[in-house]
C-alpha positions in Angstrom: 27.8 54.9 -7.0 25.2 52.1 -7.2 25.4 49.6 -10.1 22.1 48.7 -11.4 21.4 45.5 -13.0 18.5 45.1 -15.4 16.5 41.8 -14.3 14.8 40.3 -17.1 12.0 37.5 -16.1 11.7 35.5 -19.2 15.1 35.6 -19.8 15.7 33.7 -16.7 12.4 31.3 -16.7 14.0 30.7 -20.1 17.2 29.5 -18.8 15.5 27.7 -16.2 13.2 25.9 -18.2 16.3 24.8 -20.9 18.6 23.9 -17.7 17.6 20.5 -17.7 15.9 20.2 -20.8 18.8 17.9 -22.2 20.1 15.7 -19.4 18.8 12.1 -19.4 17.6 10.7 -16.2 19.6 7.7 -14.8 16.2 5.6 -13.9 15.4 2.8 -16.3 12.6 2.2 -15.4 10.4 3.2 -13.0 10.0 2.4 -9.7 6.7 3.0 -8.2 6.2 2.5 -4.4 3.8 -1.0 -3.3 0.8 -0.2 -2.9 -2.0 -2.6 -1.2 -5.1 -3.4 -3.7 -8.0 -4.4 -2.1 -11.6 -6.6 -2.9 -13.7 -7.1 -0.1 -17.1 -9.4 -0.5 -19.8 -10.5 1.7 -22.2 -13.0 2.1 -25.2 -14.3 4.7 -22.3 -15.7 7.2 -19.0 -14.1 6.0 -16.6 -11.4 4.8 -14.5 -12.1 2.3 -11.3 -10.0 1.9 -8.8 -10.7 -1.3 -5.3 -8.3 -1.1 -2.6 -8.2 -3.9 0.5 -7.4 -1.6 3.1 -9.0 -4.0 7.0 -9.6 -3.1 6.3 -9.8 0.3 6.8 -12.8 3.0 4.3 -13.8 4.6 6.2 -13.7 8.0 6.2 -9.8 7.0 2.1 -9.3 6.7 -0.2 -8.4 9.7 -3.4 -9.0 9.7 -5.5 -7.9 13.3 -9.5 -7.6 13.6 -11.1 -5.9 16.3 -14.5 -5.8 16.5 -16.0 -4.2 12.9 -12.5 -2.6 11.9 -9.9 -4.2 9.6 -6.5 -3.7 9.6 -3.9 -5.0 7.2 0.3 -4.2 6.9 2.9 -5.3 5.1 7.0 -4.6 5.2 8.4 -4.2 1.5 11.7 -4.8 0.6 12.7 -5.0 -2.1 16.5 -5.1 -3.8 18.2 -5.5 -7.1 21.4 -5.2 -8.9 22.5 -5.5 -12.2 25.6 -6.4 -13.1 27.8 -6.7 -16.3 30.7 -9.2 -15.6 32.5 -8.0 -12.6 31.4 -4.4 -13.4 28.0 -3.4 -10.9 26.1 -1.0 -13.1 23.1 -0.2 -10.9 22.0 -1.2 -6.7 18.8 0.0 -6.0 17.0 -0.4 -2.9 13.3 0.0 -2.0 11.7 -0.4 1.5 8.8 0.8 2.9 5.4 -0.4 4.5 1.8 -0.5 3.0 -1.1 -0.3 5.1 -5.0 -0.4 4.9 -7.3 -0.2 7.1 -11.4 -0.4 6.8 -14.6 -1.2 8.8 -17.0 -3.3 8.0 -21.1 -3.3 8.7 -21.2 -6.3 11.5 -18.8 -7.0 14.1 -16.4 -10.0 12.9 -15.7 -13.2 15.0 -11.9 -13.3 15.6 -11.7 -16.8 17.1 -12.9 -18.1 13.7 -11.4 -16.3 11.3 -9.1 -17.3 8.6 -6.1 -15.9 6.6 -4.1 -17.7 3.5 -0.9 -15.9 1.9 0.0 -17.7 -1.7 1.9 -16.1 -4.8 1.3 -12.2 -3.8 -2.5 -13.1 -2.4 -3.9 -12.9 1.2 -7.1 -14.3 1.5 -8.8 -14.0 4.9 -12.3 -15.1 5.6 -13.8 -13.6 7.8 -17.4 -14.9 10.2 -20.1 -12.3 10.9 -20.3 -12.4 14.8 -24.1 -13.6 16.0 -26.0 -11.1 16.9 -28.2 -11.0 19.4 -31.9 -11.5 19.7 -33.9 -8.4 20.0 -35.8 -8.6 22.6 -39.0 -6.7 22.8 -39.7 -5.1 26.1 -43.9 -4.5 26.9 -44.4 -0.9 28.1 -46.5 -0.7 31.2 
């Protein structure tokens, strides 16, 4: 003979809902991933390009322009422990990469451009490339 079991649905979204309903998280606080916050500005001659990439070396940060198009990355790392006398109570360990890339209106001149790292800020100025003349052609 066949046993038959009755399958109740709220009884068990019930227990599902309660299973962890009580147990407290081991996080602290929370630890949210870099991310790369970006102000770009632009005048007659230049583009001006302000990141917040904080904790980060500056050995670790890449900057390359080719023609109109941006591109900007970073390697995070980022470690801590606590500790309570000889005792270690938490390790945590974070790394990862941010990246951003965008394109500008006008073509940027990489020979002059320029790009400052200080307290979590990259600055890079960046020169509008001359364009050329337009040169009117008479139709026969």
């Amino acid at each position: 003979m066949v046993n038959i079991a009755r399958f109740n649905v709220l009884d068990n979204a019930l227990d599902n809902l309660m299973r962890g309903f009580f147990v407290r998280p081991m996080n602290y606080e929370p630890t949210v991933p870099a991310q790369l916050h970006i102000d770009v500005s632009e005048d007659d001659k230049s583009y001006s390009v302000r990141a917040e990439i904080p904790g980060v070396k500056k050995e670790d940060i890449n900057v390359s322009v080719d023609g109109n198009q941006v591109e900007i990355s970073a390697e995070v790392k980022n470690e801590k422990e606590i500790k309570y006398g000889e005792k270690l109570l938490r390790s945590e360990r974070y790394y990862g990469k941010v990246y951003r890339a965008f394109t500008l209106d006008q073509d940027v001149d990489e020979t002059a451009t320029q790009a400052k790292y200080a307290d979590g800020i990259l600055e890079l100025r960046l020169p509008k490339k001359a364009s050329a003349a337009v040169k009117r052609i008479a139709v026969q």
